[in-house]
N, C-alpha and C positions, 0 to 999 in steps of 0.2 A: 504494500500500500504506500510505501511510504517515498519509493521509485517512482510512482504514479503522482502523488503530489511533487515531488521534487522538477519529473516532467515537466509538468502545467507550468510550475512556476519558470522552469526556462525557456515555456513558448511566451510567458508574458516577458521575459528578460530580453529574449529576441527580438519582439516586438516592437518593443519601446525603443529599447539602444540600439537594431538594427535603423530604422528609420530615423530617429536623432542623430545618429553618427554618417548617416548614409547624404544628409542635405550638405549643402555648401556652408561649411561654417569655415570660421578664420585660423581653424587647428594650424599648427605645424606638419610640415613634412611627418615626422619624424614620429610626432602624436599620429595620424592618416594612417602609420604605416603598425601603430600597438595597436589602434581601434580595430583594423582590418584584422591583424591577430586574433587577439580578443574573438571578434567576430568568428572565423572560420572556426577555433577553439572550439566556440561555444555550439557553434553549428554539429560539428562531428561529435562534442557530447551529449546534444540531443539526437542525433542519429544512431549514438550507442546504446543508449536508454529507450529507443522507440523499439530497435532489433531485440533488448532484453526485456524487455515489459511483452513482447510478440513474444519470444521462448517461452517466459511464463505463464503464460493464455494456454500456449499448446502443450505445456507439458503438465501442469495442472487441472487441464479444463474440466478435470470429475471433480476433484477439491472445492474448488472456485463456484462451479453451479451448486454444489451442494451446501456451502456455506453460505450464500445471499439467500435473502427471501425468496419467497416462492413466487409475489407478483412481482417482482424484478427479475426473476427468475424469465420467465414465461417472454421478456422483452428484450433478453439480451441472443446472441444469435451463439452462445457459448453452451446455453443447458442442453439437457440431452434427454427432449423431450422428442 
């Protein structure tokens, strides 16, 4: 669960500082070139978290449906009804 929040919260990190960083500000070189860092960083850490948050779907998916309710159950495409 706690991958899953960490997730969200790097699509909102993306969000925000990829567009704030992304306009024409008066940065430095040199600042242009840690932001773009930064950036790609942050990118490939949310791509490593979306591929392990996917393994854990599919390797627990009995666990997972049988531990949420049962009308949440019925609405996600994971239970094994």
């Amino acid at each position: 669960m706690l991958i899953v929040v960490t997730f969200l919260v790097d699509f909102i990190w993306l969000c925000y500082w990829g567009s704030a960083w992304s306009e024409d500000n008066l940065a430095e070189t040199w600042e242009r070139g840690v932001q773009h860092f930064v950036l790609v960083l942050s990118i490939i850490n949310f791509l490593v978290k979306l591929g392990v948050i996917a393994l854990v779907v599919m390797t627990e998916k009995s666990n997972i449906s049988e531990n949420i309710p049962s009308k949440l159950s019925s609405m996600l495409p994971i239970s094994n009804q």
